[in-house]
Every structure is written in C-alpha cells, then in structure tokens.
KEZANU-192248 format. One line per field, with one value per atom (N, C-alpha, C, O): residue number from 1; atom name; y, x, z; chain. Coordinates in steps of 0.02 Angstrom, whole numbers. Atoms other than C-alpha are relative to their C-alpha. Layout:
BEGIN
num = NUM, ...
atomo = CA, ...
north = Y, ...
east = X, ...
up = Z, ...
cadena = A, ...
This chain:
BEGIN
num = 1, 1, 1, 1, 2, 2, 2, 2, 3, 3, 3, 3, 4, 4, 4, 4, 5, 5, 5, 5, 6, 6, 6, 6, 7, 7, 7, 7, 8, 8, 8, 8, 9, 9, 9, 9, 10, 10, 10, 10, 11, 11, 11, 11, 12, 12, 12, 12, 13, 13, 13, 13, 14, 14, 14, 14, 15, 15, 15, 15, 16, 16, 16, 16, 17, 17, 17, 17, 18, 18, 18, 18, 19, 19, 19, 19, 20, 20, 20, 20, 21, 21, 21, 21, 22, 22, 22, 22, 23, 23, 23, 23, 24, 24, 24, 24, 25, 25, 25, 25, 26, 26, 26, 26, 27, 27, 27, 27, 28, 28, 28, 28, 29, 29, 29, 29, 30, 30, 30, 30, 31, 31, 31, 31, 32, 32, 32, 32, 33, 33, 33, 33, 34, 34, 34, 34, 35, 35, 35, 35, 36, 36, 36, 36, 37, 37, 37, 37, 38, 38, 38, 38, 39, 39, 39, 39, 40, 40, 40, 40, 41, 41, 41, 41, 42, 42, 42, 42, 43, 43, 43, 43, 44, 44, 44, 44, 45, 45, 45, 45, 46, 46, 46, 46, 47, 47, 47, 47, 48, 48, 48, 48, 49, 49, 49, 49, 50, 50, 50, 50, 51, 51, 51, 51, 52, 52, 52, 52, 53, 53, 53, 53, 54, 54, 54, 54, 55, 55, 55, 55, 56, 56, 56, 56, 57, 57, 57, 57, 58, 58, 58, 58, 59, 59, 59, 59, 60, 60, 60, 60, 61, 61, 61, 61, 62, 62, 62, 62, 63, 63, 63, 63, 64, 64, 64, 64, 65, 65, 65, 65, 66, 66, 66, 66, 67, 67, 67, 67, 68, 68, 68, 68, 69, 69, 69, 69, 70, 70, 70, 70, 71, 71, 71, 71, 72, 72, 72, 72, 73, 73, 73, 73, 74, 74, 74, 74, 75, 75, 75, 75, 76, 76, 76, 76, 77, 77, 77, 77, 78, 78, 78, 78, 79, 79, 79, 79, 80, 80, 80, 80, 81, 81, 81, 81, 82, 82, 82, 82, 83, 83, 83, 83, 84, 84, 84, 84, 85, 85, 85, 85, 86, 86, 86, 86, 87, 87, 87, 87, 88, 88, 88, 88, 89, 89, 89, 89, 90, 90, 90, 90
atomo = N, CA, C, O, N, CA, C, O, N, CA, C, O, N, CA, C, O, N, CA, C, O, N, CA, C, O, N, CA, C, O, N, CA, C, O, N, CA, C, O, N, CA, C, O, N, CA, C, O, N, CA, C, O, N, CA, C, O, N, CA, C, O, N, CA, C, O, N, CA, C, O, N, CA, C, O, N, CA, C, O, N, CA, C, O, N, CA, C, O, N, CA, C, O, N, CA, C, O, N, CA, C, O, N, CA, C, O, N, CA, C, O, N, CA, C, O, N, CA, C, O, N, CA, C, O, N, CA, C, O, N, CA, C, O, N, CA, C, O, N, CA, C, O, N, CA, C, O, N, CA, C, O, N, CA, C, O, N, CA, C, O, N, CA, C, O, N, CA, C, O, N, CA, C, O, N, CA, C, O, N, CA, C, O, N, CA, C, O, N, CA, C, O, N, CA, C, O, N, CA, C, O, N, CA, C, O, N, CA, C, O, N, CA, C, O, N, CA, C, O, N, CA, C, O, N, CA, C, O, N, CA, C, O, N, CA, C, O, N, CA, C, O, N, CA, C, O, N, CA, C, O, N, CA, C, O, N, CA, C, O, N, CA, C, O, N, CA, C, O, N, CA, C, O, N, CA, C, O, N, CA, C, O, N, CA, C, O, N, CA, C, O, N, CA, C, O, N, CA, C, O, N, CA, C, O, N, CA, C, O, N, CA, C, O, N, CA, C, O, N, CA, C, O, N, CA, C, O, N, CA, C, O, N, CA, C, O, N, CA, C, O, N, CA, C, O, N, CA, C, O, N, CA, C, O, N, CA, C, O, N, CA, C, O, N, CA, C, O, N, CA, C, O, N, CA, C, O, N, CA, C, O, N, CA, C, O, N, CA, C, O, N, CA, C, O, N, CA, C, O, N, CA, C, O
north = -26, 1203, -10, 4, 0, 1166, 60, 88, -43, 1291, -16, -58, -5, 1311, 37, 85, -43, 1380, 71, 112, -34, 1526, 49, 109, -11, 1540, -10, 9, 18, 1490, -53, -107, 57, 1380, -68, -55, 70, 1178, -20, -14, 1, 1133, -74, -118, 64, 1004, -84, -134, 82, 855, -19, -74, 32, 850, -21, -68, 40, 813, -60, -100, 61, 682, -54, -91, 22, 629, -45, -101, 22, 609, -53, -112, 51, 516, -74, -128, 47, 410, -54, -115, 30, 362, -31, -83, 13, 333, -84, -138, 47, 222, -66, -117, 35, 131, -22, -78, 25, 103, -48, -103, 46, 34, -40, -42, 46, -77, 5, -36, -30, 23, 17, 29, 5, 38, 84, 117, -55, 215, 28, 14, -48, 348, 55, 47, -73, 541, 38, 14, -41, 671, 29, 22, -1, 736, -38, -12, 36, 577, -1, -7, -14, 598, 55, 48, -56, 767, -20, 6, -16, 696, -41, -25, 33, 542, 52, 62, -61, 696, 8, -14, -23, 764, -15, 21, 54, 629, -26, -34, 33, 561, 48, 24, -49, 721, -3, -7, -18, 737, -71, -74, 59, 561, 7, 8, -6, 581, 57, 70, -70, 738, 51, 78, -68, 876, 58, 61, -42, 1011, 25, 44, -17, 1070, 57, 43, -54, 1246, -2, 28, 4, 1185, -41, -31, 47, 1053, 37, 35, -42, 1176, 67, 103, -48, 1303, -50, -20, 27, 1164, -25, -26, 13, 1108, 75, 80, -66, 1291, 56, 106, -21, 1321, 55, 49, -73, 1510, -16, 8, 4, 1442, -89, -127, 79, 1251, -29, -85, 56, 1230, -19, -66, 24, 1198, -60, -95, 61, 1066, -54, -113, 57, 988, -10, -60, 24, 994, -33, -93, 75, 897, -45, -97, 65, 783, -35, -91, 26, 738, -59, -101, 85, 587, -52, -110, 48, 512, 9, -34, -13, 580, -40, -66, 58, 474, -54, -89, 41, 336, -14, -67, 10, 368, -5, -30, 0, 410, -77, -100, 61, 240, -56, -89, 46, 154, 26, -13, -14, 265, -39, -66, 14, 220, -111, -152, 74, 26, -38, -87, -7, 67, -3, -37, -4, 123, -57, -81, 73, -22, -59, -84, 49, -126, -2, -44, -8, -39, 3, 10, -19, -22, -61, -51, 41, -212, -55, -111
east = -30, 2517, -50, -108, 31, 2456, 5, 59, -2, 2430, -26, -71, 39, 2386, -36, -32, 54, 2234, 31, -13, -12, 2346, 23, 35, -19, 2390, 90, 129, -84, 2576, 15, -9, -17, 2641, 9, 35, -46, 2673, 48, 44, -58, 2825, -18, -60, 33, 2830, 3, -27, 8, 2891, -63, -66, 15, 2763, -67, -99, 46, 2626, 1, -45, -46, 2745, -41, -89, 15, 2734, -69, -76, 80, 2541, 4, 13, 13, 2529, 44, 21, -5, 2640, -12, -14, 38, 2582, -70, -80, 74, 2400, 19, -9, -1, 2492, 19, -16, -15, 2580, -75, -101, 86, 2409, -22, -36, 66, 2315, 53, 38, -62, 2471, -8, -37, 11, 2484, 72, 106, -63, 2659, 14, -35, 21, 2725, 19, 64, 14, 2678, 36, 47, -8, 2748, -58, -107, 73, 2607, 19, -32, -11, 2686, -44, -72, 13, 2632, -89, -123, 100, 2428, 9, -24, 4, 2460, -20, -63, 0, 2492, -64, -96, 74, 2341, -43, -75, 43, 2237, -23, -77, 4, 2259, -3, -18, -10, 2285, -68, -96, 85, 2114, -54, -88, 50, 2008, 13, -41, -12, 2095, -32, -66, 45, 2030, -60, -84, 64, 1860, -34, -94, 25, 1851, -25, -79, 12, 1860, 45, 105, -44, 1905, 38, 31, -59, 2073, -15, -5, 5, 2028, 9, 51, 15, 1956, 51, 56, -70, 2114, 48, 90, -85, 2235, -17, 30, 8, 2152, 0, 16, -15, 2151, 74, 100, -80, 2332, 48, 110, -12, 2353, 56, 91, -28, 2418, -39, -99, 26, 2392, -20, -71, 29, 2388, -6, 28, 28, 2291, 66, 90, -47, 2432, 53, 86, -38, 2540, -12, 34, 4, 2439, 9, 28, -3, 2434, 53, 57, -94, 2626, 4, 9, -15, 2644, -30, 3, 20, 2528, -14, -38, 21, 2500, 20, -9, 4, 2580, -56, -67, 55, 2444, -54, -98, 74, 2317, 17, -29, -13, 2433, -16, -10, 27, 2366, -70, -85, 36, 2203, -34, -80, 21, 2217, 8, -31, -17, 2292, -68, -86, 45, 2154, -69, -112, 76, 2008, 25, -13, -10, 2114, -15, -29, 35, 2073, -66, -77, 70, 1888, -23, -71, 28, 1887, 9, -35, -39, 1990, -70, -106, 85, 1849, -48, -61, 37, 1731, -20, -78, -7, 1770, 11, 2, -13, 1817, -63, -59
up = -59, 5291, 58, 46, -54, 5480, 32, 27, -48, 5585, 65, 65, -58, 5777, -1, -39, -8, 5840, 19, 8, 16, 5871, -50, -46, 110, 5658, 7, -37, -4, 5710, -37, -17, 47, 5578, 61, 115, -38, 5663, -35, -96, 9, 5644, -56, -48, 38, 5487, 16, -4, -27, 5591, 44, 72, -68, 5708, -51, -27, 53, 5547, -10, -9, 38, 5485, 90, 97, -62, 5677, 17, 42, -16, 5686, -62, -45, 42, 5524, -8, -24, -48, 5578, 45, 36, -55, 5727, -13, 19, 21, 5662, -53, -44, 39, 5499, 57, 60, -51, 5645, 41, 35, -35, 5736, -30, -7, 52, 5583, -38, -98, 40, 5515, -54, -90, 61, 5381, -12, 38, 3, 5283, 13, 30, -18, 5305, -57, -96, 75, 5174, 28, 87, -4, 5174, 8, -20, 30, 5181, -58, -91, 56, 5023, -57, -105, 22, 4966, -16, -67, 15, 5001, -30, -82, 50, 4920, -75, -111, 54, 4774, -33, -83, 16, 4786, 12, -39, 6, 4841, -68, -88, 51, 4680, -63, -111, 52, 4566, -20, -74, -29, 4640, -44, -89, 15, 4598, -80, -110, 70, 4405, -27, -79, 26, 4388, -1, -57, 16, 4427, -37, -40, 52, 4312, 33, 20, -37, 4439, -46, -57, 34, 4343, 21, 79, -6, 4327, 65, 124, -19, 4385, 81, 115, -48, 4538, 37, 98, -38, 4583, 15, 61, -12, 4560, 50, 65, -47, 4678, 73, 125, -44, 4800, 12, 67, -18, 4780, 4, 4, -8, 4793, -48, -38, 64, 4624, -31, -42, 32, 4544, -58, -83, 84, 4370, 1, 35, -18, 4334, -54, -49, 40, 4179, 60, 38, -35, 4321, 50, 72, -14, 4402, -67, -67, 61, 4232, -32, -68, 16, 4190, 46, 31, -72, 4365, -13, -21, -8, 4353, -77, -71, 51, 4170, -10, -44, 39, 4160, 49, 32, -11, 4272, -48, -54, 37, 4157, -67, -99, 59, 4005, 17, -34, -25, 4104, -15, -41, 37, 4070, -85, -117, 79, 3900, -32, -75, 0, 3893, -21, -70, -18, 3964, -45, -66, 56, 3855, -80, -120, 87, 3683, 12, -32, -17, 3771, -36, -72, 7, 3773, -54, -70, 56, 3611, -51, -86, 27, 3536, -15, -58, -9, 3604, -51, -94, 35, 3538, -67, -85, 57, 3376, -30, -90, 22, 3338, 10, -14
cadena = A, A, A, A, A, A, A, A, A, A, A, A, A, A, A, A, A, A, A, A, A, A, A, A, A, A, A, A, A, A, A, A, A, A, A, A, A, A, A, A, A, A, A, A, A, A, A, A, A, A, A, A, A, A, A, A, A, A, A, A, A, A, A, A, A, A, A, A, A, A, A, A, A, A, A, A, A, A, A, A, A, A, A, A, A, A, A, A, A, A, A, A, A, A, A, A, A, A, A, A, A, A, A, A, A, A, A, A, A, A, A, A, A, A, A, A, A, A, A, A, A, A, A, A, A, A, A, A, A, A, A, A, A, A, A, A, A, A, A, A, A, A, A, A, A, A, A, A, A, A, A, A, A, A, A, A, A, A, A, A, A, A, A, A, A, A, A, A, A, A, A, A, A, A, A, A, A, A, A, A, A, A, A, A, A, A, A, A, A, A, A, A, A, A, A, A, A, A, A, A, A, A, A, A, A, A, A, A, A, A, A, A, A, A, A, A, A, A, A, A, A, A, A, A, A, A, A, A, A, A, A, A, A, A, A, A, A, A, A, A, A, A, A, A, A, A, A, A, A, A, A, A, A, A, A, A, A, A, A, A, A, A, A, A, A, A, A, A, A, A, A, A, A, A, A, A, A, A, A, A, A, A, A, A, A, A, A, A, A, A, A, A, A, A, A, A, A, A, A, A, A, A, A, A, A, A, A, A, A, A, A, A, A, A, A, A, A, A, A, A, A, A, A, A, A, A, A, A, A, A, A, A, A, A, A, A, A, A, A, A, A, A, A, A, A, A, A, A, A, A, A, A, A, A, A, A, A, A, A, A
C-alpha cells in the first residue's frame, strides 16, 4: 500500500500510473506492480531468505501461506538441485 505524506491511502491507479510511465521511458514492456510483488518475493525465496522473514515482508501473518503461494517456484528449484545431484553422482 502507498500512502501520502499525509497517511491517506493513493489511489491504486495512480501507482499503476508511475510505473508505467517510467516502463514507457526505459522501453520496457509493461508489467503490473502485482507482478514485481510476486518477482519481489520469488527473488528472496530463491536466494534462501528465510521464509519467516519473506512472509513478514509480503505481509503475510503466517510464512505457510507464503509457501502455499509460491511453492511451485520453489518445485523449480528442487528440479534444478535433483540436476546437480544427477551430475554428481554419475
């Protein structure tokens, strides 16, 4: 959530608005902010930020709930470790 320097919610188009305008600037295709929400968070579970700490930033009360949302990116890595091991093992 945005707020003004007076704590008054901004209205949610006018976010959309700025990012926008900025992707438009840098000829960039156009994303949702929804959308960085979810690389935000996707990002951090990859580099092994713990749960705890992701889901107090995506402003989730309990972390199993970042990890029911996002788990199937994390089947991605499991993917890619059972790779590693493959490797390793032959």
């Amino acid at each position: 959530m945005f707020v003004k320097t007076t704590g008054q919610q901004i209205f949610p188009r006018t976010t959309t608005g700025w990012l926008d305008y900025v992707l438009n600037k840098g000829g960039i295709r156009h994303i949702g902010c929804h959308s960085l929400r979810h690389t935000f968070i996707t990002t951090l579970l990859r580099k092994k930020v713990p749960v705890k700490v992701v889901a107090k930033f995506a402003g989730h009360a309990n972390p199993n709930v970042t990890l029911s949302t996002y788990a199937h990116f994390l089947d991605e890595d499991n993917d890619e470790a059972s790779q590693v091991m493959d490797e390793f093992l032959k």
